[in-house]
N, C-alpha and C positions, 0 to 999 in steps of 0.2 A: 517210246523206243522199245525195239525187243528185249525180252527178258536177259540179262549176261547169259553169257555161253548157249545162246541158243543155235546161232548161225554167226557167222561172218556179213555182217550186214549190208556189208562193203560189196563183197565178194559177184562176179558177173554183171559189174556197168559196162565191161568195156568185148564181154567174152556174151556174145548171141546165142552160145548154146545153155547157157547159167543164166537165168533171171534174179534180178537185182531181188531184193530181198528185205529192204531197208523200212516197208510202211505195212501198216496191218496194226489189228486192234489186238487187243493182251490180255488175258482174263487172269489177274495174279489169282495162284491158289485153286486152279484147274485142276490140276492133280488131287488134291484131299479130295477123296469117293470114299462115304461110304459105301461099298458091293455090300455088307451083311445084310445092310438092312432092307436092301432089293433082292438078297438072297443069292445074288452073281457069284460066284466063286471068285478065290484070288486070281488063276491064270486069266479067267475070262474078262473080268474086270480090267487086267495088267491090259488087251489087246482091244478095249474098250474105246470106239473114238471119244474124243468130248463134247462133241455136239449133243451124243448120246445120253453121258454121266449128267449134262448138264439140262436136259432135257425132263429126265428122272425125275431128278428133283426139285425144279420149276413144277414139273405135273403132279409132283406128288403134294410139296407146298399147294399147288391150286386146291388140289383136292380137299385137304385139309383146313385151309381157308374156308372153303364152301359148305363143309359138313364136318360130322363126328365117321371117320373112318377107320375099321380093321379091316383084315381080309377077309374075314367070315361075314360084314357087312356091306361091300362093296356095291354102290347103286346098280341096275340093271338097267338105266336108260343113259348111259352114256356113250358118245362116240368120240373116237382120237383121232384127230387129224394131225397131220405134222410136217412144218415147210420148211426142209433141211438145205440147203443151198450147196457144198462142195463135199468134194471125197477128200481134201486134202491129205487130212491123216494118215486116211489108209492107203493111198497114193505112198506117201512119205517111209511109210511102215514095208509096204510091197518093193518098194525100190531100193530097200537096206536091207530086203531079204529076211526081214524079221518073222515073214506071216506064220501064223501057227493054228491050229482047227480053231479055233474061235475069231479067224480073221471073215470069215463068211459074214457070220451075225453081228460082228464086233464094227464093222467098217460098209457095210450093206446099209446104206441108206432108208431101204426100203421096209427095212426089219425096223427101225424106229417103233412105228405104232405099235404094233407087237411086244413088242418090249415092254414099250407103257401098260400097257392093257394086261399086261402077263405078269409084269410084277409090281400092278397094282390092282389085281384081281379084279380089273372092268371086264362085265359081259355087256 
């Protein structure tokens, strides 16, 4: 089920312009990010999708699985690919009016790799 107070779950079975809302998968504990230790700032972080946050730190665990890594050591023969599937977020975020300069990079799909590679110091 969705988290409480997420949505009205209920809400547009019966209303065509509202989609039902009621199924979807739930990652309790999405919100805890560390930004410090990727170096993000608070605001940028706050405007952050989760695909994103939750990305980071999947590639940062791989990484560290695979080898001994700091920044000053990061391997040179790596590449990042990354298969992000919806905008929802920043859809969600855009449509509440919420967006703020870090909505670009924050909700940009595309910027993913980037991101990994940037601040996990891969060349």
């Amino acid at each position: 089920p969705p988290p409480p107070l997420s949505w009205a779950a209920d809400a547009g079975w019966f209303d065509r312009a509202t989609r039902p809302k009621r199924f979807g998968a739930f990652l309790p504990g999405a919100t805890a990010f560390d930004a410090a230790a990727f170096g993000i700032p608070a605001p940028e972080a706050a405007a952050l999708d989760p695909q994103q946050r939750l990305l980071l730190e999947g590639a940062a665990d791989a990484l560290a699985a695979g080898l001994a890594h700091t920044p000053d050591s990061a391997p040179s023969d790596v590449a990042v690919a990354v298969g992000i599937s919806y905008t929802e977020y920043y859809l969600n975020v855009a449509s509440s009016g919420g967006l703020t300069a870090f909505s670009a990079t924050s909700g940009t799909l595309s910027a993913a790799c980037g991101r990994v590679s940037f601040c996990l110091g891969l060349k």
